[in-house]
C-alpha positions, 0 to 999 in steps of 0.5 A, a space after each residue: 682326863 682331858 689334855 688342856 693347855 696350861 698357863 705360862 708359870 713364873 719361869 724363876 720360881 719354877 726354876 728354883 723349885 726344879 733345882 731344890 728338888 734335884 739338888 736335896 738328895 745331892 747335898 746331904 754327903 753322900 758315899 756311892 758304895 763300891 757294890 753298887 754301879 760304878 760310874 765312868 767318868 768318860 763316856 767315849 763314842 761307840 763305834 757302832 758295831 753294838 750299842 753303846 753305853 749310855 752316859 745318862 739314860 735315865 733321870 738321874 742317871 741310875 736306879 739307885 738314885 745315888 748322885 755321887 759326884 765323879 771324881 774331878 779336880 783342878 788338874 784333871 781332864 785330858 790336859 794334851 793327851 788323849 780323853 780317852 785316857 782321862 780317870 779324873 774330870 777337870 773342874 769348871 771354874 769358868 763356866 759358858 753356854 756352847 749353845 741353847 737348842 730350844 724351839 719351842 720355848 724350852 723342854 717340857 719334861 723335868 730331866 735331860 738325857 744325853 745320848 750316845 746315837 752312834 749306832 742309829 746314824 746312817 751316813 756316807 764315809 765322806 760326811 762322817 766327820 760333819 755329821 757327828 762322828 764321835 758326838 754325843 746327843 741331848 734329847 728334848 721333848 717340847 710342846 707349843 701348847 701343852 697338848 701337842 708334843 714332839 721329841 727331838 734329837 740335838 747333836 751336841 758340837 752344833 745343836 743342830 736338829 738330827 731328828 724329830 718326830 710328833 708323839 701326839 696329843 697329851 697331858 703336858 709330858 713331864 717324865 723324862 725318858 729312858 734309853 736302851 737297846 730293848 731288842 738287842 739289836 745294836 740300836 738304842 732305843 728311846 721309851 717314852 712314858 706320858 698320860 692322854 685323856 684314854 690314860 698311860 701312854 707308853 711309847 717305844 722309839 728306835 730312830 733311824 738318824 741320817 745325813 748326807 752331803 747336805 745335812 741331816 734328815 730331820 723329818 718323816 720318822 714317824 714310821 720309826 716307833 716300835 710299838 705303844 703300851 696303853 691302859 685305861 686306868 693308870 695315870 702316871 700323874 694325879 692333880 697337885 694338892 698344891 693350892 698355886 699349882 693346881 690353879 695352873 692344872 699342874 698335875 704332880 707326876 712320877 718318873 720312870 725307872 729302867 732297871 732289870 729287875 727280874 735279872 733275865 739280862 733284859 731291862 724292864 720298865 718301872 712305873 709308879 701310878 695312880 690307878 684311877 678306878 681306885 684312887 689308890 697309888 699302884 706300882 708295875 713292871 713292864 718288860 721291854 723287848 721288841 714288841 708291846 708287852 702282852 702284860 706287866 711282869 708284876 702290878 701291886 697295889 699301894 693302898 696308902 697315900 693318895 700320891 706315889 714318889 718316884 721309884 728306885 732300884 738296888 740290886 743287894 746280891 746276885 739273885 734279887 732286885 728290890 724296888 723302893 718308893 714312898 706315899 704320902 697323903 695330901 690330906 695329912 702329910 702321913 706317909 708310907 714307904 713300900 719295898 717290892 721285890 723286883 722279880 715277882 712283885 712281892 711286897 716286902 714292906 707294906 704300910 711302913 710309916 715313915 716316922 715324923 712325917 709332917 702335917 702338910 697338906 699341900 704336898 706334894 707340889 710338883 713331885 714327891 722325890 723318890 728314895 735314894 740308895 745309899 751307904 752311911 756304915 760297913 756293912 755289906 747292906 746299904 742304906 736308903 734315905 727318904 724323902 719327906 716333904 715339910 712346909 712350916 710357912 704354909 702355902 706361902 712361898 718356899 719349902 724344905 724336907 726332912 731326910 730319914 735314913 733306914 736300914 734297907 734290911 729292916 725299917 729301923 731308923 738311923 738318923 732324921 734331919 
Protein backbone atom coordinates (compact mmCIF):
# COMPACT_ATOMS: atom_id res chain seq x y z
CA UNK A 1 0.00 0.00 0.00
CA UNK A 2 1.81 3.17 -1.01
CA UNK A 3 1.34 6.58 0.89
CA UNK A 4 0.05 8.93 -1.93
CA UNK A 5 -0.66 12.59 -1.36
CA UNK A 6 -4.35 13.28 -1.19
CA UNK A 7 -6.37 16.00 -2.90
CA UNK A 8 -7.90 18.95 -1.19
CA UNK A 9 -11.66 18.06 0.10
CA UNK A 10 -14.69 20.40 0.37
CA UNK A 11 -13.71 21.54 3.96
CA UNK A 12 -17.82 22.11 4.47
CA UNK A 13 -18.94 18.85 3.61
CA UNK A 14 -15.99 17.18 5.35
CA UNK A 15 -16.97 19.18 8.44
CA UNK A 16 -20.66 18.15 8.47
CA UNK A 17 -19.84 14.74 7.74
CA UNK A 18 -17.31 14.68 10.78
CA UNK A 19 -19.78 16.41 13.06
CA UNK A 20 -22.85 13.90 12.20
CA UNK A 21 -20.60 10.81 12.82
CA UNK A 22 -19.54 12.33 16.48
CA UNK A 23 -22.70 13.54 17.28
CA UNK A 24 -25.24 10.26 16.22
CA UNK A 25 -24.28 8.30 18.98
CA UNK A 26 -24.46 11.56 21.48
CA UNK A 27 -28.21 12.47 20.45
CA UNK A 28 -30.10 9.57 21.12
CA UNK A 29 -30.69 10.25 25.09
CA UNK A 30 -28.36 8.37 26.62
CA UNK A 31 -27.89 7.57 30.88
CA UNK A 32 -24.02 6.75 31.72
CA UNK A 33 -24.50 3.87 34.33
CA UNK A 34 -23.27 4.35 37.81
CA UNK A 35 -21.20 0.59 37.19
CA UNK A 36 -19.45 2.34 34.53
CA UNK A 37 -16.52 4.82 34.66
CA UNK A 38 -17.42 8.03 36.05
CA UNK A 39 -16.34 11.20 34.80
CA UNK A 40 -15.06 14.28 36.70
CA UNK A 41 -15.94 17.29 35.62
CA UNK A 42 -12.52 19.05 36.76
CA UNK A 43 -9.50 17.82 35.79
CA UNK A 44 -6.83 19.68 37.80
CA UNK A 45 -2.93 19.95 36.76
CA UNK A 46 -0.87 17.05 38.42
CA UNK A 47 1.78 17.90 40.17
CA UNK A 48 3.93 15.90 38.74
CA UNK A 49 5.16 13.52 41.26
CA UNK A 50 2.93 10.48 39.39
CA UNK A 51 1.20 10.80 36.25
CA UNK A 52 -1.85 12.36 36.20
CA UNK A 53 -5.09 11.57 35.10
CA UNK A 54 -6.09 12.14 31.65
CA UNK A 55 -9.10 14.51 30.78
CA UNK A 56 -9.49 13.13 27.39
CA UNK A 57 -7.04 10.53 26.32
CA UNK A 58 -8.44 8.79 23.71
CA UNK A 59 -11.26 9.60 21.02
CA UNK A 60 -14.17 9.94 22.95
CA UNK A 61 -12.85 9.63 25.81
CA UNK A 62 -13.75 6.42 27.18
CA UNK A 63 -13.75 2.53 26.18
CA UNK A 64 -17.11 2.22 26.51
CA UNK A 65 -17.83 4.98 24.04
CA UNK A 66 -20.71 6.49 26.26
CA UNK A 67 -20.69 10.34 25.66
CA UNK A 68 -22.89 11.25 28.52
CA UNK A 69 -22.75 15.23 29.11
CA UNK A 70 -21.18 16.09 32.59
CA UNK A 71 -23.11 17.84 34.75
CA UNK A 72 -23.38 21.75 34.15
CA UNK A 73 -25.66 24.49 34.48
CA UNK A 74 -26.38 28.26 34.31
CA UNK A 75 -25.07 28.84 37.69
CA UNK A 76 -22.03 26.59 37.67
CA UNK A 77 -18.36 26.95 37.55
CA UNK A 78 -16.22 28.14 40.10
CA UNK A 79 -17.98 31.64 40.26
CA UNK A 80 -14.97 33.66 42.91
CA UNK A 81 -13.90 30.46 44.59
CA UNK A 82 -11.71 27.95 43.95
CA UNK A 83 -12.03 25.56 40.47
CA UNK A 84 -10.56 22.93 42.23
CA UNK A 85 -14.08 22.91 44.34
CA UNK A 86 -16.15 23.11 41.15
CA UNK A 87 -18.97 19.65 40.95
CA UNK A 88 -20.96 21.14 38.19
CA UNK A 89 -19.74 22.89 34.85
CA UNK A 90 -21.01 26.56 33.97
CA UNK A 91 -22.57 26.53 30.65
CA UNK A 92 -21.29 28.47 27.71
CA UNK A 93 -23.78 30.67 26.09
CA UNK A 94 -21.43 32.86 24.43
CA UNK A 95 -18.97 31.19 22.99
CA UNK A 96 -15.21 32.55 21.24
CA UNK A 97 -12.28 31.02 20.03
CA UNK A 98 -9.13 31.72 22.69
CA UNK A 99 -6.66 30.81 19.60
CA UNK A 100 -6.34 28.34 16.46
CA UNK A 101 -2.81 26.40 16.61
CA UNK A 102 -2.63 25.09 13.25
CA UNK A 103 0.65 24.96 11.06
CA UNK A 104 -0.07 23.00 8.58
CA UNK A 105 -3.64 23.67 7.54
CA UNK A 106 -5.20 22.01 10.26
CA UNK A 107 -4.89 18.42 12.01
CA UNK A 108 -5.33 15.52 9.91
CA UNK A 109 -6.47 13.08 12.35
CA UNK A 110 -10.53 12.78 13.10
CA UNK A 111 -10.23 13.30 17.05
CA UNK A 112 -8.41 15.69 19.57
CA UNK A 113 -6.78 15.13 22.77
CA UNK A 114 -6.29 16.97 25.76
CA UNK A 115 -3.39 16.23 27.74
CA UNK A 116 -2.20 16.67 31.19
CA UNK A 117 2.06 16.92 30.63
CA UNK A 118 2.90 17.99 34.23
CA UNK A 119 5.06 15.18 34.73
CA UNK A 120 6.96 15.22 31.14
CA UNK A 121 7.91 19.25 31.69
CA UNK A 122 11.35 19.82 32.79
CA UNK A 123 11.70 23.56 33.57
CA UNK A 124 13.63 25.70 36.11
CA UNK A 125 11.52 27.04 39.77
CA UNK A 126 11.65 30.62 38.14
CA UNK A 127 10.02 29.99 34.73
CA UNK A 128 7.14 27.87 36.22
CA UNK A 129 4.92 30.31 35.86
CA UNK A 130 5.58 31.09 31.72
CA UNK A 131 6.07 27.70 31.01
CA UNK A 132 2.71 26.24 31.68
CA UNK A 133 2.30 25.54 35.10
CA UNK A 134 -1.12 24.37 35.81
CA UNK A 135 -1.83 23.87 31.66
CA UNK A 136 -3.22 21.58 30.08
CA UNK A 137 -2.35 20.62 26.39
CA UNK A 138 -4.07 19.97 22.93
CA UNK A 139 -2.05 17.26 20.77
CA UNK A 140 -2.31 17.71 16.75
CA UNK A 141 -1.03 15.60 14.30
CA UNK A 142 -0.46 17.58 10.80
CA UNK A 143 0.92 17.07 7.52
CA UNK A 144 1.73 19.24 4.12
CA UNK A 145 1.41 16.51 2.09
CA UNK A 146 -0.45 13.70 3.24
CA UNK A 147 2.73 11.46 3.36
CA UNK A 148 4.72 13.21 5.85
CA UNK A 149 3.31 13.79 9.38
CA UNK A 150 4.59 15.57 12.49
CA UNK A 151 2.84 15.40 16.13
CA UNK A 152 2.74 18.37 17.84
CA UNK A 153 2.21 19.33 21.49
CA UNK A 154 0.22 23.09 22.17
CA UNK A 155 0.00 24.49 25.56
CA UNK A 156 -3.63 25.72 25.94
CA UNK A 157 -3.11 29.39 27.71
CA UNK A 158 -1.01 30.56 24.52
CA UNK A 159 -0.83 27.84 21.82
CA UNK A 160 2.25 27.92 21.66
CA UNK A 161 4.43 25.14 20.01
CA UNK A 162 6.00 22.87 23.36
CA UNK A 163 7.24 19.97 21.18
CA UNK A 164 7.42 18.42 18.07
CA UNK A 165 8.57 15.56 16.46
CA UNK A 166 8.19 14.03 12.52
CA UNK A 167 6.75 10.40 12.70
CA UNK A 168 7.79 9.72 9.11
CA UNK A 169 6.14 8.69 5.88
CA UNK A 170 2.66 7.21 5.72
CA UNK A 171 -0.83 7.04 4.81
CA UNK A 172 -2.53 10.13 5.81
CA UNK A 173 -2.91 9.61 9.65
CA UNK A 174 -6.30 9.51 10.66
CA UNK A 175 -6.51 7.90 14.13
CA UNK A 176 -6.34 9.75 16.81
CA UNK A 177 -3.93 8.77 19.60
CA UNK A 178 -4.18 7.49 22.78
CA UNK A 179 -2.37 8.31 26.09
CA UNK A 180 -1.03 6.53 29.18
CA UNK A 181 1.72 5.95 31.47
CA UNK A 182 2.47 2.34 29.53
CA UNK A 183 6.01 1.94 31.78
CA UNK A 184 4.79 3.18 35.19
CA UNK A 185 7.22 5.50 35.39
CA UNK A 186 5.19 8.69 36.33
CA UNK A 187 5.52 10.10 32.52
CA UNK A 188 2.61 10.14 30.12
CA UNK A 189 3.14 8.65 27.12
CA UNK A 190 1.59 9.12 23.52
CA UNK A 191 0.69 5.57 21.41
CA UNK A 192 0.51 6.43 17.86
CA UNK A 193 -1.19 4.07 15.36
CA UNK A 194 -1.00 4.78 11.51
CA UNK A 195 -0.63 2.54 8.32
CA UNK A 196 2.75 2.80 5.77
CA UNK A 197 3.22 1.27 2.63
CA UNK A 198 5.19 -1.88 4.81
CA UNK A 199 1.78 -1.96 6.88
CA UNK A 200 0.56 -1.23 10.69
CA UNK A 201 2.72 1.05 12.06
CA UNK A 202 2.34 1.32 15.88
CA UNK A 203 4.73 3.94 17.46
CA UNK A 204 4.99 4.69 21.22
CA UNK A 205 6.17 8.45 22.16
CA UNK A 206 7.52 9.45 25.89
CA UNK A 207 8.25 13.50 25.26
CA UNK A 208 10.52 15.12 27.27
CA UNK A 209 9.04 18.97 27.33
CA UNK A 210 11.53 21.71 28.20
CA UNK A 211 11.66 25.27 28.85
CA UNK A 212 13.74 27.59 30.00
CA UNK A 213 14.21 31.40 30.32
CA UNK A 214 13.74 31.60 26.82
CA UNK A 215 11.03 29.45 25.81
CA UNK A 216 10.52 26.23 25.28
CA UNK A 217 12.75 23.44 23.39
CA UNK A 218 10.59 22.84 20.30
CA UNK A 219 12.98 20.54 18.27
CA UNK A 220 15.48 17.66 18.39
CA UNK A 221 13.17 14.80 20.08
CA UNK A 222 13.34 12.27 17.87
CA UNK A 223 15.39 10.15 20.26
CA UNK A 224 12.18 10.48 22.69
CA UNK A 225 10.32 7.40 20.91
CA UNK A 226 10.22 4.26 23.19
CA UNK A 227 9.69 1.78 20.84
CA UNK A 228 7.67 0.71 17.18
CA UNK A 229 5.42 -2.18 16.52
CA UNK A 230 4.84 -3.34 13.15
CA UNK A 231 3.17 -6.10 10.80
CA UNK A 232 2.88 -6.57 7.40
CA UNK A 233 -0.30 -7.66 6.73
CA UNK A 234 -2.45 -5.56 9.13
CA UNK A 235 -3.82 -2.05 7.55
CA UNK A 236 -5.95 -0.29 10.25
CA UNK A 237 -7.60 1.29 7.13
CA UNK A 238 -8.95 -0.26 3.68
CA UNK A 239 -10.49 1.86 0.61
CA UNK A 240 -13.79 3.68 0.93
CA UNK A 241 -16.61 1.87 -0.95
CA UNK A 242 -17.79 5.40 -1.34
CA UNK A 243 -17.94 6.45 -4.89
CA UNK A 244 -16.78 10.48 -4.04
CA UNK A 245 -14.32 9.15 -1.39
CA UNK A 246 -12.65 6.69 -2.97
CA UNK A 247 -11.92 8.96 -6.09
CA UNK A 248 -10.12 11.13 -3.54
CA UNK A 249 -7.87 7.91 -2.37
CA UNK A 250 -9.92 8.33 0.96
CA UNK A 251 -9.45 5.10 2.84
CA UNK A 252 -12.29 4.32 5.90
CA UNK A 253 -10.23 3.83 8.94
CA UNK A 254 -10.62 2.52 12.26
CA UNK A 255 -9.92 4.17 15.82
CA UNK A 256 -7.57 2.57 18.54
CA UNK A 257 -9.21 1.80 21.98
CA UNK A 258 -7.09 1.92 25.39
CA UNK A 259 -8.40 -0.24 27.75
CA UNK A 260 -7.26 -3.28 30.36
CA UNK A 261 -8.64 -5.70 29.09
CA UNK A 262 -6.99 -8.69 30.72
CA UNK A 263 -7.17 -6.84 34.09
CA UNK A 264 -3.48 -7.17 34.93
CA UNK A 265 -3.32 -3.21 36.02
CA UNK A 266 -1.38 -2.57 32.68
CA UNK A 267 -3.52 -0.91 29.83
CA UNK A 268 -3.39 -2.75 26.41
CA UNK A 269 -4.11 -1.50 23.05
CA UNK A 270 -7.19 -2.45 20.75
CA UNK A 271 -6.84 -2.47 17.41
CA UNK A 272 -9.57 -3.29 14.61
CA UNK A 273 -7.86 -4.01 11.13
CA UNK A 274 -8.28 -5.51 7.78
CA UNK A 275 -5.80 -8.37 7.25
CA UNK A 276 -4.68 -7.73 4.02
CA UNK A 277 -3.33 -11.50 3.16
CA UNK A 278 -7.29 -12.14 3.71
CA UNK A 279 -9.43 -9.41 3.00
CA UNK A 280 -10.96 -10.51 5.94
CA UNK A 281 -11.42 -7.75 9.08
CA UNK A 282 -9.41 -8.97 12.25
CA UNK A 283 -9.42 -7.66 15.67
CA UNK A 284 -5.91 -7.95 18.27
CA UNK A 285 -4.73 -6.69 21.61
CA UNK A 286 -1.19 -5.40 21.86
CA UNK A 287 0.31 -5.09 25.57
CA UNK A 288 1.74 -1.73 26.42
CA UNK A 289 4.72 -1.56 28.38
CA UNK A 290 8.06 -0.11 28.20
CA UNK A 291 9.44 -2.22 25.41
CA UNK A 292 7.93 -3.39 21.72
CA UNK A 293 5.55 -6.11 22.34
CA UNK A 294 7.12 -9.45 21.34
CA UNK A 295 3.44 -10.38 20.38
CA UNK A 296 -0.35 -9.62 20.51
CA UNK A 297 -2.01 -10.76 23.70
CA UNK A 298 -4.76 -12.21 21.50
CA UNK A 299 -5.52 -11.80 17.50
CA UNK A 300 -9.04 -13.08 16.12
CA UNK A 301 -10.52 -13.19 13.13
CA UNK A 302 -13.71 -11.78 11.79
CA UNK A 303 -14.50 -13.43 8.70
CA UNK A 304 -17.81 -11.51 7.99
CA UNK A 305 -17.79 -8.19 6.34
CA UNK A 306 -15.07 -6.59 4.44
CA UNK A 307 -14.81 -3.16 6.83
CA UNK A 308 -14.36 -3.49 10.66
CA UNK A 309 -16.13 -0.25 12.98
CA UNK A 310 -14.37 1.02 15.66
CA UNK A 311 -13.84 -1.08 18.84
CA UNK A 312 -15.41 -0.58 22.33
CA UNK A 313 -14.85 -1.90 25.77
CA UNK A 314 -16.93 -2.65 29.13
CA UNK A 315 -15.71 -4.09 32.10
CA UNK A 316 -19.53 -6.09 33.22
CA UNK A 317 -17.78 -7.64 36.72
CA UNK A 318 -14.55 -7.60 38.37
CA UNK A 319 -12.93 -10.47 36.43
CA UNK A 320 -13.97 -9.94 32.77
CA UNK A 321 -13.53 -7.43 30.04
CA UNK A 322 -15.73 -7.56 26.79
CA UNK A 323 -14.68 -5.85 23.50
CA UNK A 324 -17.41 -5.04 21.18
CA UNK A 325 -17.46 -4.10 17.20
CA UNK A 326 -19.34 -4.64 14.22
CA UNK A 327 -18.77 -5.33 10.20
CA UNK A 328 -20.28 -4.66 7.44
CA UNK A 329 -20.13 -5.62 3.66
CA UNK A 330 -19.56 -3.03 1.08
CA UNK A 331 -21.13 -5.17 -1.34
CA UNK A 332 -24.46 -5.41 0.44
CA UNK A 333 -24.94 -3.17 3.57
CA UNK A 334 -25.28 -6.81 5.89
CA UNK A 335 -23.63 -6.38 8.85
CA UNK A 336 -22.36 -8.61 12.03
CA UNK A 337 -21.58 -7.76 15.39
CA UNK A 338 -18.68 -9.73 17.43
CA UNK A 339 -18.21 -9.91 21.19
CA UNK A 340 -14.47 -10.68 22.26
CA UNK A 341 -13.80 -11.66 25.50
CA UNK A 342 -10.92 -9.08 26.34
CA UNK A 343 -8.68 -11.68 28.40
CA UNK A 344 -8.14 -14.41 25.78
CA UNK A 345 -9.75 -13.18 22.85
CA UNK A 346 -12.42 -15.54 22.66
CA UNK A 347 -15.25 -15.00 20.92
CA UNK A 348 -18.39 -14.90 22.47
CA UNK A 349 -20.49 -13.43 19.57
CA UNK A 350 -19.70 -14.96 16.23
CA UNK A 351 -21.66 -13.81 13.01
CA UNK A 352 -24.43 -12.29 14.77
CA UNK A 353 -26.69 -10.49 12.21
CA UNK A 354 -27.59 -7.25 12.72
CA UNK A 355 -31.20 -7.10 12.27
CA UNK A 356 -32.71 -4.76 9.39
CA UNK A 357 -29.26 -3.79 8.26
CA UNK A 358 -29.74 -1.68 4.97
CA UNK A 359 -28.70 -2.54 1.36
CA UNK A 360 -26.11 0.28 0.81
CA UNK A 361 -23.65 -0.35 -0.92
CA UNK A 362 -21.27 2.74 -0.61
CA UNK A 363 -20.85 2.29 3.24
CA UNK A 364 -18.96 2.95 5.01
CA UNK A 365 -17.77 6.64 3.73
CA UNK A 366 -15.52 7.39 6.19
CA UNK A 367 -15.53 5.07 9.11
CA UNK A 368 -18.23 2.49 10.28
CA UNK A 369 -18.66 4.15 14.07
CA UNK A 370 -18.01 1.65 16.78
CA UNK A 371 -20.85 0.11 19.36
CA UNK A 372 -21.79 2.44 22.40
CA UNK A 373 -22.32 1.01 25.73
CA UNK A 374 -25.19 1.85 27.57
CA UNK A 375 -28.21 1.41 30.16
CA UNK A 376 -31.85 1.78 28.89
CA UNK A 377 -33.30 -0.41 31.87
CA UNK A 378 -32.31 -1.73 35.70
CA UNK A 379 -30.79 -4.26 35.71
CA UNK A 380 -27.44 -4.74 36.39
CA UNK A 381 -26.19 -5.84 32.55
CA UNK A 382 -25.91 -2.78 30.45
CA UNK A 383 -26.84 -2.40 27.10
CA UNK A 384 -25.19 -1.78 23.68
CA UNK A 385 -26.37 0.12 20.65
CA UNK A 386 -25.04 -0.12 17.47
CA UNK A 387 -24.64 1.69 14.65
CA UNK A 388 -25.88 1.02 11.30
CA UNK A 389 -25.20 3.02 8.14
CA UNK A 390 -28.31 3.79 5.97
CA UNK A 391 -28.61 5.74 2.80
CA UNK A 392 -31.86 6.10 0.93
CA UNK A 393 -30.92 8.71 -1.66
CA UNK A 394 -28.14 6.78 -3.13
CA UNK A 395 -24.66 8.41 -3.81
CA UNK A 396 -26.24 11.60 -4.05
CA UNK A 397 -25.50 13.97 -1.18
CA UNK A 398 -26.43 13.31 2.62
CA UNK A 399 -26.66 10.26 4.90
CA UNK A 400 -28.29 8.86 8.11
CA UNK A 401 -28.38 5.52 10.20
CA UNK A 402 -30.44 3.40 11.87
CA UNK A 403 -29.76 2.60 15.96
CA UNK A 404 -30.32 -1.01 17.23
CA UNK A 405 -30.43 -1.50 20.82
CA UNK A 406 -29.10 -5.07 22.29
CA UNK A 407 -28.83 -6.81 25.51
CA UNK A 408 -25.29 -7.08 26.07
CA UNK A 409 -25.95 -10.51 27.65
CA UNK A 410 -27.56 -12.12 24.68
CA UNK A 411 -28.30 -10.72 21.03
CA UNK A 412 -32.01 -10.05 21.93
CA UNK A 413 -33.00 -6.83 20.34
CA UNK A 414 -34.67 -4.21 22.20
CA UNK A 415 -35.45 -1.37 20.17
CA UNK A 416 -34.49 -0.11 16.49
CA UNK A 417 -35.01 3.45 15.16
Amino acid sequence: MEANPRSSWNGKGVATLLLLTFLLPLGIGLVQPQAFEGQSPIFPAGSGDEAPTQPWPQYMKNANKNGTMPLHAIDGGPGTGSVDNVTVLGTIDDPVINWIGSEQGGTTTYGSLVLDLSANIQRPDDASSRCAEGDMFALIIDSSDGTDHTMRLISGDDAKVAWEVGLGSSETVRSTPVVTDIDSDGDVEIIVSKDTSSGLDVQAWSPELECDASGWVRTGHSNERLWSWSEADYSLSAPSPHLPSSQTGHRAVTQPLLEDVDLDGKMDLILAVVDESTDDPALLALPLDGASPSAPLWEVSLDRGTHPSDPTAVQIDAANVDVILTTIDASSGAMWAWKVDGASGALDWERAPVPGTDSDQDAPRLRLPGPVIVQLDTDAEPEVILTVPTDPNGRTTGSGARFVAMELTSTTEIFSF
